[in-house]
DOTIFI-394405 format. One record per residue (C-alpha): x, z, y; residue in one letter. Coordinates in steps of 0.1 Angstrom, whole numbers. Example, Ala and Ser with C-alpha at 12.3 -4.5 7.8 and 13.67 -1.06 7.14 Angstrom:
[node [123 78 -45] "A"]
[node [137 71 -11] "S"]
This chain:
[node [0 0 0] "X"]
[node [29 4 21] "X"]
[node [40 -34 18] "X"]
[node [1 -40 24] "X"]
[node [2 -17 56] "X"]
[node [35 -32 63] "X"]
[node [22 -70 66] "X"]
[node [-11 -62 80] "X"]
[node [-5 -40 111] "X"]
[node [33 -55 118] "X"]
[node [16 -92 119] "X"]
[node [-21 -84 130] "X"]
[node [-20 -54 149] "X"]
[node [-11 -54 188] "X"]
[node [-18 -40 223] "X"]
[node [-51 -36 241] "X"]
[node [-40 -22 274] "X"]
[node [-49 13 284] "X"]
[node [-33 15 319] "X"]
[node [-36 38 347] "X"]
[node [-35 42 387] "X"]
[node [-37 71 411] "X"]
[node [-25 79 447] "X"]
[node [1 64 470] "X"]
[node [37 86 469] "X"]
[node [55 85 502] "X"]
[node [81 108 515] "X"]
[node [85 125 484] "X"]
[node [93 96 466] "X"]
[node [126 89 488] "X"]
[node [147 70 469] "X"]
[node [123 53 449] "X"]
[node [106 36 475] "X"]
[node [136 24 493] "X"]
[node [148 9 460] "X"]
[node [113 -11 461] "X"]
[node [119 -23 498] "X"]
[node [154 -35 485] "X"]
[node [142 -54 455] "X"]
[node [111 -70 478] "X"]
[node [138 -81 507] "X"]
[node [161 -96 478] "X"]
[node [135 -116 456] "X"]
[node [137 -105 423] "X"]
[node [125 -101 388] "X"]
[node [90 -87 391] "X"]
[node [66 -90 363] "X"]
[node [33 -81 372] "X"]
[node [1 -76 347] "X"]
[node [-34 -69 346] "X"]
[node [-56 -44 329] "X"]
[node [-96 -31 328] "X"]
[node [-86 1 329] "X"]
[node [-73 29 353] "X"]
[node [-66 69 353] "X"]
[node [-67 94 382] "X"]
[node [-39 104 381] "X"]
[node [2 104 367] "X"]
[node [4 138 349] "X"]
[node [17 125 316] "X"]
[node [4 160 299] "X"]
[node [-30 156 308] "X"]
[node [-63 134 297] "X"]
[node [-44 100 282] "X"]
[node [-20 94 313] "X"]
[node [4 93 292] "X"]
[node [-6 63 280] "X"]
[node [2 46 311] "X"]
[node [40 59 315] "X"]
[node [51 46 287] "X"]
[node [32 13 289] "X"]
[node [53 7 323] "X"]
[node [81 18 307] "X"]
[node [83 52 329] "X"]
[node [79 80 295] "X"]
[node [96 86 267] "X"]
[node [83 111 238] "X"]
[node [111 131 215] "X"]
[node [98 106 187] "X"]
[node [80 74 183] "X"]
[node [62 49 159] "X"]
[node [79 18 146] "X"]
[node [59 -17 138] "X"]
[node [54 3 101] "X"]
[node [39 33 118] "X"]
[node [69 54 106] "X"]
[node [83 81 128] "X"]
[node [114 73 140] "X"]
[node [136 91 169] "X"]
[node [136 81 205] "X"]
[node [150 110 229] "X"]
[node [151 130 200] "X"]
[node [184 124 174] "X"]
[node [163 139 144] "X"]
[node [145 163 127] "X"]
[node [144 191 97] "X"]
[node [116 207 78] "X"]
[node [126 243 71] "X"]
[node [97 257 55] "X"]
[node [56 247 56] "X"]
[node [58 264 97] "X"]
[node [93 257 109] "X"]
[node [109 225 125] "X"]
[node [144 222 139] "X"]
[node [145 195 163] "X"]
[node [181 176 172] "X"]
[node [180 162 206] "X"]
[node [206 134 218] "X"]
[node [229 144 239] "X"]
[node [229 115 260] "X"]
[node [197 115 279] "X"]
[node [189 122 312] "X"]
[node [159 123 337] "X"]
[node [155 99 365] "X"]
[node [169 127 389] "X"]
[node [201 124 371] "X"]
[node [195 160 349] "X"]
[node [200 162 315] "X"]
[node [180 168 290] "X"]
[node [183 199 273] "X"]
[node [163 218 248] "X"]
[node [152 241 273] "X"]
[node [140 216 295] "X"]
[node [119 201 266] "X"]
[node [102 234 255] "X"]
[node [92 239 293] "X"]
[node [78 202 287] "X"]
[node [60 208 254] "X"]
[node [46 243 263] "X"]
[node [33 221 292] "X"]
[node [18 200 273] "X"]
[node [0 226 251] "X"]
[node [-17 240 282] "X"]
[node [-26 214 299] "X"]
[node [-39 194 273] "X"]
[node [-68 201 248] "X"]
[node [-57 173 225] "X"]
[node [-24 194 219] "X"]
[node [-40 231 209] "X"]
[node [-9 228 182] "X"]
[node [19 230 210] "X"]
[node [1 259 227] "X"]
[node [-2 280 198] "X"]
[node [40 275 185] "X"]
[node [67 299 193] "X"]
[node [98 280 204] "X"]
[node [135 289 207] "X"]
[node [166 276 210] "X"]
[node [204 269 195] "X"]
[node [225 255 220] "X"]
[node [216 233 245] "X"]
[node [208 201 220] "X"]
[node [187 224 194] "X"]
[node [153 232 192] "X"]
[node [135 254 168] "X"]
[node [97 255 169] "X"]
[node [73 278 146] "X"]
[node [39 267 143] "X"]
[node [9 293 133] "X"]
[node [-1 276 101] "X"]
[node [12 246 84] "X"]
[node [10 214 95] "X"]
[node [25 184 76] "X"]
[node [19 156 107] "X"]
[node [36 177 128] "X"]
[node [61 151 139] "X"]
[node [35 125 143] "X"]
[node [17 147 168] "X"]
[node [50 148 188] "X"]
[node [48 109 188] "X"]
[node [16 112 212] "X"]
[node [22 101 249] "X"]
[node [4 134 259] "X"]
[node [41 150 245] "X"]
[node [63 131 269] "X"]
[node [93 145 279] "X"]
[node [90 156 316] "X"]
[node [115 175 339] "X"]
[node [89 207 346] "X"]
[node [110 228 366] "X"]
[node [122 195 387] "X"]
[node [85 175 393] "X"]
[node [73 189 426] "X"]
[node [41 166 422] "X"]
[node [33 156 388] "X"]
[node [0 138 399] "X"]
[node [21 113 419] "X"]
[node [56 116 410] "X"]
[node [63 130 374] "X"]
[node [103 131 367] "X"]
[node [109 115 336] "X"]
[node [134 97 315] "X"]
[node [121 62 308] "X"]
[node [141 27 321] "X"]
[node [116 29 351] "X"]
[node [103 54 376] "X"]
[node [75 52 400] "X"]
[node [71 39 433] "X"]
[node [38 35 441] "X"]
[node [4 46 432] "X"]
[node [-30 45 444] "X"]
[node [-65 54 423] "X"]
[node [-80 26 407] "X"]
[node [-55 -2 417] "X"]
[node [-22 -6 408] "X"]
[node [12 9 397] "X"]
[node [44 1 407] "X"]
[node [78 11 390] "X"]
[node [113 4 395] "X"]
[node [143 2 378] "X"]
[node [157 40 366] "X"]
[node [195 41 378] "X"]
[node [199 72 357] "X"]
[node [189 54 327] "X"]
[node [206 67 296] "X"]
[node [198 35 270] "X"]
[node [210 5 288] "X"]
[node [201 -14 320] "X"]
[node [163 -22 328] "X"]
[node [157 -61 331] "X"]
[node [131 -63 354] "X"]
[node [136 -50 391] "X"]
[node [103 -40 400] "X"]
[node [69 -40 375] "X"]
[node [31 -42 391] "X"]
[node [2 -33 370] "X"]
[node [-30 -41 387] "X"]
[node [-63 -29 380] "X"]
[node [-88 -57 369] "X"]
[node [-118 -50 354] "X"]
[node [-137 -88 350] "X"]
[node [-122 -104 329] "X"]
[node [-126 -138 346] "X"]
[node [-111 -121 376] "X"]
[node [-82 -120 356] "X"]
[node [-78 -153 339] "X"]
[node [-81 -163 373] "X"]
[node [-54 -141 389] "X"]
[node [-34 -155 358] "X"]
[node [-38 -193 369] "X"]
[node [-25 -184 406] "X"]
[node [2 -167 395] "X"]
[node [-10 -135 409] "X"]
[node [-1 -117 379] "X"]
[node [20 -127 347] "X"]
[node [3 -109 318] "X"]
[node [-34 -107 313] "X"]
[node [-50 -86 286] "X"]
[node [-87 -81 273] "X"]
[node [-101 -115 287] "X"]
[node [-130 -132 264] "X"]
[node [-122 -156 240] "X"]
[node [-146 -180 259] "X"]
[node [-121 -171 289] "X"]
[node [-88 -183 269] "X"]
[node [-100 -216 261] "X"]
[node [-82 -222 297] "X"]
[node [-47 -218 284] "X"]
[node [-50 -229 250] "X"]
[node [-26 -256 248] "X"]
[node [-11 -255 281] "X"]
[node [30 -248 276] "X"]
[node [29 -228 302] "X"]
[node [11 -202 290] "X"]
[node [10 -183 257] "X"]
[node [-19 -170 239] "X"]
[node [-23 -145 212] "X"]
[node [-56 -130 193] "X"]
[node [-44 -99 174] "X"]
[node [-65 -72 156] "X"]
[node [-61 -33 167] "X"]
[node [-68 -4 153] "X"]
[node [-92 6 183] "X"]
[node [-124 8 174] "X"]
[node [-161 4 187] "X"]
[node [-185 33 169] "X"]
[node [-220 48 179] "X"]
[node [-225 83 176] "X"]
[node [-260 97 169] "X"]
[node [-274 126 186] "X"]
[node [-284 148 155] "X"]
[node [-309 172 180] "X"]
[node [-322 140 196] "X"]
[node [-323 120 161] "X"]
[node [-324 143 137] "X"]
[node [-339 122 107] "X"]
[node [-314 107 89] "X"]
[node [-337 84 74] "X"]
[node [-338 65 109] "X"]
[node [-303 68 112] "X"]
[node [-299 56 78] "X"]
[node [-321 22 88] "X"]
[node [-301 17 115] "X"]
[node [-273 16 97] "X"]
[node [-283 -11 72] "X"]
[node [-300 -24 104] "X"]
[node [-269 -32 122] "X"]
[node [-255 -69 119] "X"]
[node [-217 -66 126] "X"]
[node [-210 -101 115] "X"]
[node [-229 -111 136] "X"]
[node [-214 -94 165] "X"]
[node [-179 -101 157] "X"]
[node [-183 -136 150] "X"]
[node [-210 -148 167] "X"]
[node [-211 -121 198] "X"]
[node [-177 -118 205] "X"]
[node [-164 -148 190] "X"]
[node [-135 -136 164] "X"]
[node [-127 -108 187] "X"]
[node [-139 -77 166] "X"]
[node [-134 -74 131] "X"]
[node [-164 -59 113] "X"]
[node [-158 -22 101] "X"]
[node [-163 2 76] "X"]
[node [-150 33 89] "X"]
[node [-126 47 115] "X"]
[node [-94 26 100] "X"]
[node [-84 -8 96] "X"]
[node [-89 -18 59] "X"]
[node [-51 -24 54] "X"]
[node [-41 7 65] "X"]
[node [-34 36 31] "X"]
[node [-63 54 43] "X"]
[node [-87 27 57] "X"]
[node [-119 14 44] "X"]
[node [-114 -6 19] "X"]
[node [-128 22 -7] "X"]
[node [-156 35 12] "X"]
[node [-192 28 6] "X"]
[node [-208 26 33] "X"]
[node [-243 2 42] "X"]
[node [-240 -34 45] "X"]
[node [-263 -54 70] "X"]
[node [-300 -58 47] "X"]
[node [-328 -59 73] "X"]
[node [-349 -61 50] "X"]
[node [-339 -29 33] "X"]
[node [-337 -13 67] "X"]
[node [-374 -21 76] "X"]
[node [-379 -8 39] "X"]
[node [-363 27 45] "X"]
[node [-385 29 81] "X"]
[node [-417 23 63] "X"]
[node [-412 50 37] "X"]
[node [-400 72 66] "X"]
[node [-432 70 84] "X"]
[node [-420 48 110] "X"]
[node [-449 22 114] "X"]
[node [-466 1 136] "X"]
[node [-498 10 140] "X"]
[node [-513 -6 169] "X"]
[node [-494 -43 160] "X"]
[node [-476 -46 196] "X"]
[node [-443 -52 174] "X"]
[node [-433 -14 180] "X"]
[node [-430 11 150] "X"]
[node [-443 53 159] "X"]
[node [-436 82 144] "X"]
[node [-465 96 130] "X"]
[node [-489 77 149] "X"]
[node [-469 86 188] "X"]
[node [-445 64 204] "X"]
[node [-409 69 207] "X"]
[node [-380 56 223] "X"]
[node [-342 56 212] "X"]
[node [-315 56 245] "X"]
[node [-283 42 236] "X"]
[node [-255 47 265] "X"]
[node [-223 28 272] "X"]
[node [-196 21 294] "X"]
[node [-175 -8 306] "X"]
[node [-151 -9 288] "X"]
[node [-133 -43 268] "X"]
[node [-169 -53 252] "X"]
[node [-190 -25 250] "X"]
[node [-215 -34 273] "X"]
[node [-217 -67 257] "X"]
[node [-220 -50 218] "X"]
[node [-244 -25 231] "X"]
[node [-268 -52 243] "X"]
[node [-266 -67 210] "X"]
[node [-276 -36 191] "X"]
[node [-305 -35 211] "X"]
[node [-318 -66 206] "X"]
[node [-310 -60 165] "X"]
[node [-323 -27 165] "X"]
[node [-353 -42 183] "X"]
[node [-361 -65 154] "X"]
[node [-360 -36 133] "X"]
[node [-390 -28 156] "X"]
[node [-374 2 171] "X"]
[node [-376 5 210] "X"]
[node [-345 11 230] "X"]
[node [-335 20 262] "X"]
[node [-296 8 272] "X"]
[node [-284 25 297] "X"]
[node [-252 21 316] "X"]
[node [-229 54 319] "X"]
[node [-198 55 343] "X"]
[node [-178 65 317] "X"]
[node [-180 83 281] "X"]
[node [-188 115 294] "X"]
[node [-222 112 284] "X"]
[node [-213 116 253] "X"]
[node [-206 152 266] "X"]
[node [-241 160 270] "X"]
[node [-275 156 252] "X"]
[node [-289 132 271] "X"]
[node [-278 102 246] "X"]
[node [-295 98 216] "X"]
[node [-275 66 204] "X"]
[node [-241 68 223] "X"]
[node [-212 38 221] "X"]
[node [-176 51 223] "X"]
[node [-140 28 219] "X"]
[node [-107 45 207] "X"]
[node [-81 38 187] "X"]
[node [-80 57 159] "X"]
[node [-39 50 145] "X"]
[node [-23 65 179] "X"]
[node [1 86 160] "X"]
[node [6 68 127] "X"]
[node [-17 94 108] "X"]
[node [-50 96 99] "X"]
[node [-56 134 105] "X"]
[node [-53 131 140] "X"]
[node [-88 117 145] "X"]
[node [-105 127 116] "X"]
[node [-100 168 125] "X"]
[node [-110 155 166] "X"]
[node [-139 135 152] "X"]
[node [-150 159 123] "X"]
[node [-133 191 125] "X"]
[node [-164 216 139] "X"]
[node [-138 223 168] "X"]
[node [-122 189 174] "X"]
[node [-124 178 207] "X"]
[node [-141 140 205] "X"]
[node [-171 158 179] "X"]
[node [-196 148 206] "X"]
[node [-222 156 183] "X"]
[node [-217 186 169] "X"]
[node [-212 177 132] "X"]
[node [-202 200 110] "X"]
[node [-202 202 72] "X"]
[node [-185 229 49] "X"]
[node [-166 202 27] "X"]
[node [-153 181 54] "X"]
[node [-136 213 65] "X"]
[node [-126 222 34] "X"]
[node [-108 189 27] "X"]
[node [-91 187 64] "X"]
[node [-76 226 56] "X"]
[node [-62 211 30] "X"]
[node [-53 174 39] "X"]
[node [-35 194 70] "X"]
[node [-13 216 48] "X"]
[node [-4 185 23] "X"]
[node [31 170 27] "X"]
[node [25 143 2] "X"]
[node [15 107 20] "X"]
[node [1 92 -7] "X"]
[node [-20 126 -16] "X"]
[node [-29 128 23] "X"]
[node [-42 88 24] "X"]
[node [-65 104 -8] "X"]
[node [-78 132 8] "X"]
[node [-87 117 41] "X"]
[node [-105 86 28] "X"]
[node [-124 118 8] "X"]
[node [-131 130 43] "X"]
[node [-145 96 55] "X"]
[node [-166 92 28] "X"]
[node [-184 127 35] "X"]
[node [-186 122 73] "X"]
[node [-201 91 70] "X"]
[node [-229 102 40] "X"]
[node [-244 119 68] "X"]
[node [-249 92 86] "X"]
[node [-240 104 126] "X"]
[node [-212 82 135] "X"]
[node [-223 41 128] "X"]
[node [-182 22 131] "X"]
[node [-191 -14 140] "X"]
[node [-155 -31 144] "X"]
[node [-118 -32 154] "X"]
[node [-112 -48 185] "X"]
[node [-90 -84 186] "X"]
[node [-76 -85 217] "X"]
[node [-69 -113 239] "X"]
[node [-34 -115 255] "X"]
[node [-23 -145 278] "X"]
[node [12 -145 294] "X"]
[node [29 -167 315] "X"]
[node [56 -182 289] "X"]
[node [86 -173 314] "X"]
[node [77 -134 303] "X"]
[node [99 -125 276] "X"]
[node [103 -95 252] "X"]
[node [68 -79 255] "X"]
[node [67 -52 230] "X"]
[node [38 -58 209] "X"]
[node [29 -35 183] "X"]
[node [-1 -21 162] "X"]
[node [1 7 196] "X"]
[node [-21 -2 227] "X"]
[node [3 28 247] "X"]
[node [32 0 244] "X"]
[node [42 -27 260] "X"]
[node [77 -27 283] "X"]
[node [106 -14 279] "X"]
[node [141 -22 289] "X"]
[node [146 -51 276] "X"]
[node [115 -70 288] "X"]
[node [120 -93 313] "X"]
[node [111 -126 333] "X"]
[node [126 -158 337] "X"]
């Protein structure tokens, strides 16, 4: 399965940008933005690209900002993925496993932060425990006991065992930040990558320049734009002007523009984010309707048809070539006709013939939220027009973002994330099914999925692991309050003089030193 997850993510997994933007850094910034006047004055290599999305602000510890920083090439985390998913080290030179609770952590003794400090193991426990505190995601850093041995040795004691824990350390939210140095981590976070900020302003762009304390080589590029973009056309347009260089997330329709143009290049490529619906057990509690709406739900026809080979139709949570993906699970397959079946036997008939089932002889309505975000909008319309055939009324409603998801307001609510961020499956499945995990929006809770994540988190054995947690799907999904509908293909269109793009089965990546532009 490894070969399998080998040829399937390396070739077909790739990069739907996540990016970020935030407020304008001045005076503070000194240095930085003088080096920015100096590359504007001399005409440089500047690669510029476009994304949908945006954050508030640069704090690499908190929300998914850390996403951003090491998309522009800004953060660095004490390990990383490779194309394989495998931890390998980055600022960090390795790693030992004393016993089930205790990790000793080598750090290279090379690196440095963009204000010339090095980076010492006291620096990075002030970063983790950081990290811990500000972020919710990363309860396991806040709970350790950390020490030291030297100035390149770490030793970190967690409160129970926890076999991923190196994955978890792969997480942009665990980037390595000069704490005791930042004097504004919403604008200016001190870091270690090839580039450091320059500019910033909420909900338009991001600029970085070259890092002359670098520790891994010279940067390529002498100053990097990201844009905020949200239409997609906007941005295929932008492309053609040469506004920007790289555009991500446009509609396949959209691309048709560059196909075959030399100029340009084009790529399709599967990810392992995914577009689900969470139901609202208190506001749907019959599972029987759930359970239609499941077999009710054409995903085909979405990905194909919809979205034109931009989704890939899913069974759970994970790609199928992945150890622990769906290929084993048994989940409903698109059968209206068994759908309308399960709704009759459930009560659910129309009885005045207006095309509209009720619940025991009174109307009811189902309201499905989304947000703008890559296709959501457009999947969510679809579901209700399928779910409306099933003779089901539904509301869709437009939410600014997925914090509706937060309250009880939804009864059907969509949500996109990517679901291999740290090269192991436990990550999501204890957020998404663990009774305390943060992204369990609706409350679901059952003794044996508990159970088997207790265990699945104290087993050190991958191949075990990959076992237990398509055990965990399987019982998640038999209750029928999470429906997965596909895997997003994303769209990528660069200018062809753009070279060395990192792209990977990780949406958090994209530059790095050794990108540049012709």
């Amino acid at each position: 399965m490894k070969k399998k997850l080998s040829l399937v993510l390396c070739i077909c997994l790739c990069l739907s940008l996540f990016v970020g933007c935030g407020n304008s850094n001045k005076d503070e910034l000194g240095g930085a933005n003088k080096n920015a006047e100096k590359v504007e004055q001399a005409g440089s290599r500047e690669l510029v690209f476009g994304n949908q999305t945006t954050i508030q602000s640069l704090d690499p510890h908190t929300e998914w900002n850390g996403w951003g920083e090491i998309r522009t090439g800004m953060g660095e985390t004490l390990f990383r993925l490779n194309n394989d998913l495998q931890v390998e080290p980055w600022i960090a030179e390795g790693f030992e496993n004393i016993d089930p609770l205790t990790w000793k952590i080598k750090l290279k003794e090379n690196v440095t932060f963009s204000n010339g400090e090095k980076v010492t193991a006291e620096k990075v426990v002030e970063s983790l425990k950081r990290t811990g505190q500000m972020n919710e995601r990363a309860n396991i850093l806040a709970d350790a006991k950390y020490t030291t041995e030297g100035e390149y040795k770490i030793i970190v004691k967690t409160n129970e065992p926890v076999a991923a824990f190196i994955n978890t350390l792969c997480d942009p939210n665990t980037i390595i930040a000069d704490v005791s140095g930042t004097s504004d981590f919403e604008n200016a976070p001190v870091l270690t990558g090839p580039y450091k900020i320059s500019e910033f302003e909420p909900k338009k762009l991001v600029v970085v320049v070259p890092n002359e304390n670098y520790w891994n080589g010279e940067p390529q590029l002498d100053k990097i734009t990201e844009k905020y973009i949200q239409d997609p056309s906007t941005m295929s347009m932008a492309l053609q002007s040469g506004e920007i260089d790289v555009a991500v997330n446009i509609t396949s329709d959209v691309t048709e523009v560059f196909k075959g143009n030399e100029e340009y290049k084009v790529e399709q490529l599967p990810t392992s984010r995914v577009f689900m619906v969470y139901f609202n057990p208190q506001n749907v509690p019959d599972v029987e309707l759930r359970k239609a709406i499941a077999y009710g739900v054409d995903k085909k026809t979405i990905a194909d048809d919809l979205l034109q080979g931009t989704l890939t139709p899913a069974k759970g949570p994970f790609p199928i070539g992945l150890e622990y993906g769906g290929a084993d699970l048994d989940v409903p397959e698109y059968d209206i006709e068994k759908a309308k079946e399960i709704l009759e036997n459930a009560g659910y008939v129309d009885v005045n013939g207006d095309g509209i089932r009720e619940k025991d002889g009174k109307p009811f309505t189902l309201n499905l939220m989304f947000y703008k975000r890559l296709a959501l909008e457009q999947v969510a319309t679809e579901l209700q027009a399928q779910l409306t055939e099933l003779g089901l009324d539904v509301n869709a409603q437009l939410g600014e973002t997925y914090e509706y998801l937060k309250g009880d307001e939804y009864d059907l609510g969509m949500y996109g994330c990517v679901t291999a961020a740290i090269g192991d499956s436990y990550d999501f499945l204890e957020k998404t099914w663990g009774s305390e995990g943060t992204s369990n929006f609706n409350h679901f809770k059952s003794d044996k999925v508990e159970e088997l994540l207790k265990e699945m988190k104290e087993e050190y054995d991958s191949k075990k692991r990959s076992e237990i947690a398509v055990q965990i799907q399987q019982e998640a999904l038999n209750y029928y309050t999470n429906l997965f509908v596909g895997h997003v293909n994303v769209n990528i269109v660069s200018n062809s003089k753009v070279k060395d793009l990192r792209i990977t089965p990780l949406e958090y990546v994209l530059i790095d030193e050794h990108t540049t532009i012709e």
